[in-house]
C-alpha positions in Angstrom: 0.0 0.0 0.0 1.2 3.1 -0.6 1.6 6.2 2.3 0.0 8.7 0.6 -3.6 7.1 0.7 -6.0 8.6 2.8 -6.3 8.4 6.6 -9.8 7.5 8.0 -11.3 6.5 11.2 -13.2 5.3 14.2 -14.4 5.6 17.9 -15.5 2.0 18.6 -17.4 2.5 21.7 -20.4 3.4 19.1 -19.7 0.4 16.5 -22.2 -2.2 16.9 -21.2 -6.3 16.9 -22.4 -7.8 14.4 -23.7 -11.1 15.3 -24.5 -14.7 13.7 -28.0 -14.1 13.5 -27.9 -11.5 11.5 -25.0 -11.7 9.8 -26.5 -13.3 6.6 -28.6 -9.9 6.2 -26.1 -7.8 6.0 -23.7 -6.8 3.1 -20.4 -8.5 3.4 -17.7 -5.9 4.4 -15.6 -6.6 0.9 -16.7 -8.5 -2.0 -14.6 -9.4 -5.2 -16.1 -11.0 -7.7 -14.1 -12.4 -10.9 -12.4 -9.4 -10.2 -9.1 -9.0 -12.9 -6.3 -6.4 -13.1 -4.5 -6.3 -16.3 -1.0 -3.7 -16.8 -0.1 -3.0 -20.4 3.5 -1.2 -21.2 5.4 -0.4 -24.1 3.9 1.6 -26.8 4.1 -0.4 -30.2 4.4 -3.9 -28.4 2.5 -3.4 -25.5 3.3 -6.6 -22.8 0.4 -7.6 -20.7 1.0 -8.8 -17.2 -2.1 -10.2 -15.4 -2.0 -9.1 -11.4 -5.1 -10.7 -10.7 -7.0 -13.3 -12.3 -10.8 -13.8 -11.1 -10.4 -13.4 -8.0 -13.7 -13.5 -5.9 -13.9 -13.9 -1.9 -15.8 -12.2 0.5 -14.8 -10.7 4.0 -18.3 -10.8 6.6 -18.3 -7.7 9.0 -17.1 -7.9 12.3 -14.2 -10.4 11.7 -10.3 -10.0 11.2 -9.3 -11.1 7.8 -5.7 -11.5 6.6 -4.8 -10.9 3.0 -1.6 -13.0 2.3 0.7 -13.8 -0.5 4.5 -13.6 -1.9 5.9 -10.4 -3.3 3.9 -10.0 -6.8 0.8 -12.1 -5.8 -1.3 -9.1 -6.1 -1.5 -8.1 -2.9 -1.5 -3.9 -3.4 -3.2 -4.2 -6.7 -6.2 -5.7 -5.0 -5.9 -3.0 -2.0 -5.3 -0.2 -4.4 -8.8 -1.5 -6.4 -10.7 -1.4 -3.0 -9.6 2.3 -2.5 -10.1 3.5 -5.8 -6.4 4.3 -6.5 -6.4 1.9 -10.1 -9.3 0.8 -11.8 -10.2 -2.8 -12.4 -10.3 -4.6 -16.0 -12.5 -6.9 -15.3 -15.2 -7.9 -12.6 -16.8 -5.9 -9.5 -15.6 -5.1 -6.0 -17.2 -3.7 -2.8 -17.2 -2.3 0.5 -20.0 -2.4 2.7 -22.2 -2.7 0.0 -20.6 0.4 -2.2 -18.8 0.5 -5.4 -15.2 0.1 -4.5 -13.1 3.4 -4.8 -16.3 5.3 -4.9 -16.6 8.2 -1.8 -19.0 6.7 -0.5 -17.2 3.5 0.5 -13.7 5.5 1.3 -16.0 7.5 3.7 -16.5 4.4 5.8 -12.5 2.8 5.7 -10.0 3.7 7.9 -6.3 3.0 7.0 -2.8 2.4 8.6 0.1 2.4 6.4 3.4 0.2 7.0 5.4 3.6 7.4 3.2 6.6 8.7 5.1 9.7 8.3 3.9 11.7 11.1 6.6 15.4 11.7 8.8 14.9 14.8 8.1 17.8 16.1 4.2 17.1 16.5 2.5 16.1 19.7 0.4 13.0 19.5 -2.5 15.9 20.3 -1.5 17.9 17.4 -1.0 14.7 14.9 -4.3 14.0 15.4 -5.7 17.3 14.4 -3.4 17.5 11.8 -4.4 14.0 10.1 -8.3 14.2 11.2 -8.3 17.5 9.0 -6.8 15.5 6.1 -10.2 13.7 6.4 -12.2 16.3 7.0 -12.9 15.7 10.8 -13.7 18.7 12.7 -11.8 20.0 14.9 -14.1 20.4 17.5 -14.9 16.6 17.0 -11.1 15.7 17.4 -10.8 17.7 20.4 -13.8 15.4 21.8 -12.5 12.2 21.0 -8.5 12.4 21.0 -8.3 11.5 24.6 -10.9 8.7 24.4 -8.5 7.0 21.3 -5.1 7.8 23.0 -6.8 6.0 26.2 -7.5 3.2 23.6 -4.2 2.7 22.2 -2.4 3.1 25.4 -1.0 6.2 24.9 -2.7 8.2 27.9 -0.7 10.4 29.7 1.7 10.8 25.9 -0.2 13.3 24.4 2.1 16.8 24.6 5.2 14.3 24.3 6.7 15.2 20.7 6.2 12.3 18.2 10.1 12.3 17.8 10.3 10.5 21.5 7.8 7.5 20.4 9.1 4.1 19.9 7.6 2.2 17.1 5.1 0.1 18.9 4.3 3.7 20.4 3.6 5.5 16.3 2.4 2.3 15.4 -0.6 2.9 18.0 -0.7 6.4 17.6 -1.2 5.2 13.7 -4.4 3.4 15.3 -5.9 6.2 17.0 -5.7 8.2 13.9 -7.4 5.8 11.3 -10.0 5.7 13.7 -10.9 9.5 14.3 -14.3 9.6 12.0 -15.3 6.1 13.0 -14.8 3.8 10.1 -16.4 0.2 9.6 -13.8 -1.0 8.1 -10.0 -0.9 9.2 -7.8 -1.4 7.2 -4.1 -2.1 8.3 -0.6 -2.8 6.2 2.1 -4.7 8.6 0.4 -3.6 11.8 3.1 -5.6 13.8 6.3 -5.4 11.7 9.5 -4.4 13.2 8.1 -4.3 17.2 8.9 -6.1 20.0 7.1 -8.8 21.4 5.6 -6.9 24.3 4.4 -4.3 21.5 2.9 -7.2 19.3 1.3 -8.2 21.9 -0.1 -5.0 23.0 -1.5 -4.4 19.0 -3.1 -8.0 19.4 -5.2 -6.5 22.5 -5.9 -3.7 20.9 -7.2 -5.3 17.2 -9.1 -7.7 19.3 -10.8 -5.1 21.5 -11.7 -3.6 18.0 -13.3 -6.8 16.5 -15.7 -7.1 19.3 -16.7 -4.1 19.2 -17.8 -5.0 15.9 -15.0 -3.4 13.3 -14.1 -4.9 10.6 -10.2 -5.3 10.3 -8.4 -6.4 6.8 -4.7 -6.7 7.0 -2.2 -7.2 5.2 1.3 -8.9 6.7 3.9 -10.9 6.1 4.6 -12.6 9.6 2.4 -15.8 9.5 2.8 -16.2 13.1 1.3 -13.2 13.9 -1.9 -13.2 11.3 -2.5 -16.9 12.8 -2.9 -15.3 16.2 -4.9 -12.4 15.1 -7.3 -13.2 12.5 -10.3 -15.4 11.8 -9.7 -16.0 8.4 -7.7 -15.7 5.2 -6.9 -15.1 2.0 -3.9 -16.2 0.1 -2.8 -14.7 -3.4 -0.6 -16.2 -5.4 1.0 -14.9 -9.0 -2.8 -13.3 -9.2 -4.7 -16.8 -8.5 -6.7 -17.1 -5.5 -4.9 -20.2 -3.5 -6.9 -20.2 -0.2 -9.8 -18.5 1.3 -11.2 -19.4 4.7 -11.3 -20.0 8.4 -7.6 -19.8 10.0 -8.3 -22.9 12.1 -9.1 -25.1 9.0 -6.5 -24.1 6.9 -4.3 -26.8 7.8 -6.5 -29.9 7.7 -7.5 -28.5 4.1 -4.1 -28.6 2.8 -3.8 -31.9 4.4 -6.7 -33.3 3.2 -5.8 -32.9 -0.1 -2.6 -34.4 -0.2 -3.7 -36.8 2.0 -0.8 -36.9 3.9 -0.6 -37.6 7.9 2.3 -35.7 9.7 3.3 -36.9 12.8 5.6 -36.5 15.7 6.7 -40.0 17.2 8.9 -40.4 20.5 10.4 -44.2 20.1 11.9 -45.9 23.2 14.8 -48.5 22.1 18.7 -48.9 21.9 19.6 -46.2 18.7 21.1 -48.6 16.6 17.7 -50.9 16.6 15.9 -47.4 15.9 17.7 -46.8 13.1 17.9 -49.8 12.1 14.2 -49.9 11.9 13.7 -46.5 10.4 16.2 -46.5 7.4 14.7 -46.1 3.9 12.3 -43.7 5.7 12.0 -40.3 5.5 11.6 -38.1 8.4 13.6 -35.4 11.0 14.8 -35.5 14.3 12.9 -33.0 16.7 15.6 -33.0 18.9 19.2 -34.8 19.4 18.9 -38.8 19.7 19.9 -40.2 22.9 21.3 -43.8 23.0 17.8 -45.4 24.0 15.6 -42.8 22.5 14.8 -41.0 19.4 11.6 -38.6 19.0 10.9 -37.7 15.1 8.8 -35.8 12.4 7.6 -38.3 10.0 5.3 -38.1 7.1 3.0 -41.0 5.9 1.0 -41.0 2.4 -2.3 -42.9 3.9 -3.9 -44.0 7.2 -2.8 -47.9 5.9 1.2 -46.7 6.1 0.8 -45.1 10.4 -0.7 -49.0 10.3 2.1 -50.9 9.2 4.4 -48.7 10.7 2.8 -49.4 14.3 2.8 -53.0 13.4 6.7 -53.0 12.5 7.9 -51.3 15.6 6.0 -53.7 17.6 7.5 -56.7 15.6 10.9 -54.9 16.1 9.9 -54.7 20.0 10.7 -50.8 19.5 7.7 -49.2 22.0 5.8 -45.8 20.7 5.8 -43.6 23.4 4.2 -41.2 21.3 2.5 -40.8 18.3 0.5 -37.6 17.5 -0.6 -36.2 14.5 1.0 -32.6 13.5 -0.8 -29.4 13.4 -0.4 -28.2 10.2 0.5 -24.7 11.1 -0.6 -21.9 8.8 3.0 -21.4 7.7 3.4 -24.9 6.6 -0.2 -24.6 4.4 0.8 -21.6 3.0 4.2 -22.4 1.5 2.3 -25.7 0.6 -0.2 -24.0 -1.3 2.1 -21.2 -3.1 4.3 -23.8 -4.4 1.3 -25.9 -6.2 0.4 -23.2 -9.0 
């Protein structure tokens, strides 16, 4: 995403939940449908490179979606068609029930950039006016809300401190507070958690979940897979324009497991090593951790239910005992290198 896009808002204490039993009567908070993106360059022998390529998913109000994907997947070319920045070539995309890019929809999205450029020399008080006039926020409305936000984000008590003091986790936050100043329904975040700490990851975590109950809807955009499985409910994943993946976090895994069909499991084996390895070789699998000389616990993967079978029955013939077998998580990491590398 790009900087320069506009800054929009929220106070969430007014934002109402949306809940399951209505939440097939209301619009979805983005829609894309068979949506395409085509660049043309040159001027005789115009190339065409396809950024998106139907692409069609929807994002239900009130939950915390991740967009994911590799460098090039289309990523900022689907962002960019949601605010309006490029046009689409093909297909039709929405927010909350608008035309995407239209002013009506832009009215209702807040946004935090990866890098908010915010002057050193401006207090988080006067940042706040000065971005909440950018959209058009009075200032008699800022004044009313600004310590409300900064109480929200954690920054109470920070608010004559120039900007030039603040950590990252702290502008990161202060970034918050700002795309929430004219009370948005949708919150739209790039890298919310890159480059801070772990106690300021966790402290964003808090603070996006404190906004989903209230019932915003927040789309980000990240790279750290560890982080978007914590945070959000669901995904999508882009790849070279192709929609890969869309759906819950927690099913992700089984999914992709499903449909290779392949069981991953972690086995701790009790025996003299040499009858372990003995017993193991022509097999393909990891060590989790060192061996000892009467134990070995591995990662090991097996095509069918049929092959954990035999391979139960020939440690038992072998008088090896299984101190542990238990299937793998598939994390969302795994499914999503899994998944990019299938195109």
């Amino acid at each position: 995403m790009s900087d320069s896009q506009e800054n929009s808002a929220v106070v969430i204490a007014e934002a109402e939940p949306v809940t399951d039993s209505v939440a097939s009567n209301v619009e979805p908070a983005i829609a894309a449908t068979n949506l395409c993106k085509t660049y043309k360059s040159g001027t005789i022998f115009r190339k065409r490179f396809e950024a998106l390529k139907n692409v069609s998913f929807e994002v239900k109000q009130g939950e915390v979606f991740g967009l994911l994907g590799p460098n090039g997947a289309g990523k900022t070319t689907f962002v960019k068609i949601l605010l309006g920045i490029i046009n689409k070539t093909a297909g039709a995309a929405s927010l909350l029930g608008c035309n995407a890019g239209s002013i009506a929809a832009r009215r209702q999205v807040g946004y935090l950039p990866e890098h908010l450029r915010i002057s050193p020399h401006l207090t988080a008080w006067t940042a706040l006016e000065c971005f909440g006039n950018l959209s058009n926020v009075p200032n008699s409305t800022i004044r009313q809300k600004r310590d409300e936000l900064l109480e929200l984000v954690g920054l109470t008590g920070r608010h004559r401190e120039p900007v030039k003091n603040f950590s990252k986790g702290m502008l990161q936050r202060l970034g918050l507070a700002q795309a929430m100043l004219h009370e948005p329904k949708l919150l739209m975040l790039d890298e919310p958690t890159d480059g801070l700490d772990p106690r300021a990851r966790a402290e964003m975590r808090q603070i996006i979940h404190r906004l989903r109950e209230s019932g915003v809807t927040i789309f980000l955009n990240s790279h750290l897979l560890q982080e978007v499985e914590l945070i959000c409910d669901s995904v999508a994943i882009l790849n070279l324009g192709h929609l890969k993946y869309c759906g819950p976090v927690e099913t992700i895994g089984q999914e992709v497991a499903n449909e290779n069909q392949q069981i991953n499991a972690e086995v701790d084996l009790s025996a003299p090593l040499e009858e372990i390895e003995a017993a193991l070789e022509g097999r393909t699998f990891k060590h989790l951790k060192p061996p000892t000389k009467t134990a070995a616990s591995i990662d090991i993967g097996f095509a069918f239910q049929g092959e954990v079978d035999e391979f139960v029955d020939e440690m038992r013939k072998r008088e090896i005992s299984i101190q542990r077998l238990l299937p793998r998580r598939i994390s969302l990491e795994d499914a999503f290198l899994k998944l990019i590398d299938d195109l």
